[in-house]
PyMOL commands that place a pseudoatom at each C-alpha (Angstrom):
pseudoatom trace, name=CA, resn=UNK, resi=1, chain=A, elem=C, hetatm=0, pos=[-26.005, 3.312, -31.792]
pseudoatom trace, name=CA, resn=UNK, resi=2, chain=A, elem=C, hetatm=0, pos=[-26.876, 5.319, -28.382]
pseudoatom trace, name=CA, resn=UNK, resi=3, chain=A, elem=C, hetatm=0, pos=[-29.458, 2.522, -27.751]
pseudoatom trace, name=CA, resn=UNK, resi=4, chain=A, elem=C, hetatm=0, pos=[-26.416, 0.481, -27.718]
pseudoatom trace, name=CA, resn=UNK, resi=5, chain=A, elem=C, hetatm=0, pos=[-24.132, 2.042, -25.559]
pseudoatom trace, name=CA, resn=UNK, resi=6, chain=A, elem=C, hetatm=0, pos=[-26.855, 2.241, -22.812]
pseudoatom trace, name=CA, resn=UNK, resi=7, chain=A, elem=C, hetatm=0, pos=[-26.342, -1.613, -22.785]
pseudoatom trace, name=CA, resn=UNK, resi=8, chain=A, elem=C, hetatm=0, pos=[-22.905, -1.503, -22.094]
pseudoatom trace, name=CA, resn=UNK, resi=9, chain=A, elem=C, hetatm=0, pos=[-23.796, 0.569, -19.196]
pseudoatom trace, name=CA, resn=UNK, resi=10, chain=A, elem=C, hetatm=0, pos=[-26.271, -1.950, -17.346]
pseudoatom trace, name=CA, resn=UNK, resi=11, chain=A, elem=C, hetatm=0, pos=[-23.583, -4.591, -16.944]
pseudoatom trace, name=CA, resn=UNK, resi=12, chain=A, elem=C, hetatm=0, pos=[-21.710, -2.646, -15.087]
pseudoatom trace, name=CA, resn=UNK, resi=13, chain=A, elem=C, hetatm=0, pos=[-24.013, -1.803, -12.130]
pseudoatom trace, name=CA, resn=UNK, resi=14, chain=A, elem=C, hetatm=0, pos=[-24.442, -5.309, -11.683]
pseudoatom trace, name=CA, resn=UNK, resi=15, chain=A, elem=C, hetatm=0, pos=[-20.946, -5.260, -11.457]
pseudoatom trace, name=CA, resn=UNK, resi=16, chain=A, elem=C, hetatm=0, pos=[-21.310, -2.602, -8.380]
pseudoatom trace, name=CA, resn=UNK, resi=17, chain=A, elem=C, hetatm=0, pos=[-23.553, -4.973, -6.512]
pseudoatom trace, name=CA, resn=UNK, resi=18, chain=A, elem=C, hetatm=0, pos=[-20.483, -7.368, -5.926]
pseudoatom trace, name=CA, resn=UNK, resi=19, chain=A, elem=C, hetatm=0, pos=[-19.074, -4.094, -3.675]
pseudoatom trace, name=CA, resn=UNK, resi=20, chain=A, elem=C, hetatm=0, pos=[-21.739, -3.674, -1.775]
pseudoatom trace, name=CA, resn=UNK, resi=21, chain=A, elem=C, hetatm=0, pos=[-20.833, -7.270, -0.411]
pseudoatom trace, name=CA, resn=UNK, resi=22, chain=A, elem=C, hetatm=0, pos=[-17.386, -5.692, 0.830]
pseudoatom trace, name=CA, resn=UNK, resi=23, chain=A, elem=C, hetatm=0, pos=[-19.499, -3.156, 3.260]
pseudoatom trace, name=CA, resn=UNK, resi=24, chain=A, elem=C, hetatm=0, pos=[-21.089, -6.299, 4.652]
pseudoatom trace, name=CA, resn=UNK, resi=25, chain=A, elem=C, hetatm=0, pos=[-17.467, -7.378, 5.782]
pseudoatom trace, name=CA, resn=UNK, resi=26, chain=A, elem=C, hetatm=0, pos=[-16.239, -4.082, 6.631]
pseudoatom trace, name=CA, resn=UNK, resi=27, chain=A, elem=C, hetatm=0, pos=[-18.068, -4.102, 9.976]
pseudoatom trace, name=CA, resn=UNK, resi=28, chain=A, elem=C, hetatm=0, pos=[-16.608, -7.546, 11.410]
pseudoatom trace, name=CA, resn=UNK, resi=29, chain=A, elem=C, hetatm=0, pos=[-13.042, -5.308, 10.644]
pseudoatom trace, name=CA, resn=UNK, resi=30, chain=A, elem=C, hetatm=0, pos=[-14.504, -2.725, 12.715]
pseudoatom trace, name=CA, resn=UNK, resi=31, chain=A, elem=C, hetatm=0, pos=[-15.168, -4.633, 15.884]
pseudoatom trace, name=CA, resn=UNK, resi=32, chain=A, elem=C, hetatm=0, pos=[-11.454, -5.115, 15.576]
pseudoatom trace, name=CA, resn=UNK, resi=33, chain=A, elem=C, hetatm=0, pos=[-10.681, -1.636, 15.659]
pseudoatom trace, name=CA, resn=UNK, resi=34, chain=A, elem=C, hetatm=0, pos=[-12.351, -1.250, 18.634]
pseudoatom trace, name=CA, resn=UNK, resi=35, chain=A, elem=C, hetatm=0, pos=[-9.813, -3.357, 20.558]
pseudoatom trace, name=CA, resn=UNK, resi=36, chain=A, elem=C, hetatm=0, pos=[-7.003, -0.864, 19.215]
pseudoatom trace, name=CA, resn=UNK, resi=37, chain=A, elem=C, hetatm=0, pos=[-9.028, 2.107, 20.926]
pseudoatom trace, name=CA, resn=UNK, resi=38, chain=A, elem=C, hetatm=0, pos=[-7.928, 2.815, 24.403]
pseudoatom trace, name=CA, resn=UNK, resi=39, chain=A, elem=C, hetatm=0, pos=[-11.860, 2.363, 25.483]
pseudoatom trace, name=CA, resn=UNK, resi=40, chain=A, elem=C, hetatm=0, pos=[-11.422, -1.203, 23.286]
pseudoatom trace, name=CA, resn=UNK, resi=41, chain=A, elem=C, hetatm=0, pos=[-8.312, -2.097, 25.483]
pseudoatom trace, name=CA, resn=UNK, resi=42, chain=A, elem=C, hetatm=0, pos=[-10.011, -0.996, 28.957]
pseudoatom trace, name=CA, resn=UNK, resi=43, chain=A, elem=C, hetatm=0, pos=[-13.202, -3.071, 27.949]
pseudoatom trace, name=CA, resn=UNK, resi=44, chain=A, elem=C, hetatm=0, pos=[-11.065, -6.288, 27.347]
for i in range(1, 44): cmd.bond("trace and resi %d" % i, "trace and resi %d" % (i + 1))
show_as sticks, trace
zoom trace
């Protein structure tokens, strides 16, 4: 039955891939940010 359970477990870091995407858009969000910053402003 352990055998088993470790099966259960793969799925789920496949599952953690789909996150990883997120990062990908977190930097776009970041440029964004930038223009809040006083330097971001003063750039513009």
């Amino acid at each position: 039955m352990r055998p088993r359970a470790n099966w259960p477990v793969c799925p789920p870091k496949p599952t953690a891939a789909p996150p990883v995407t997120s990062p990908a858009r977190t930097p776009p969000q970041v440029a964004p940010r930038d223009a809040h910053h006083p330097l971001g402003e003063l750039a513009n």
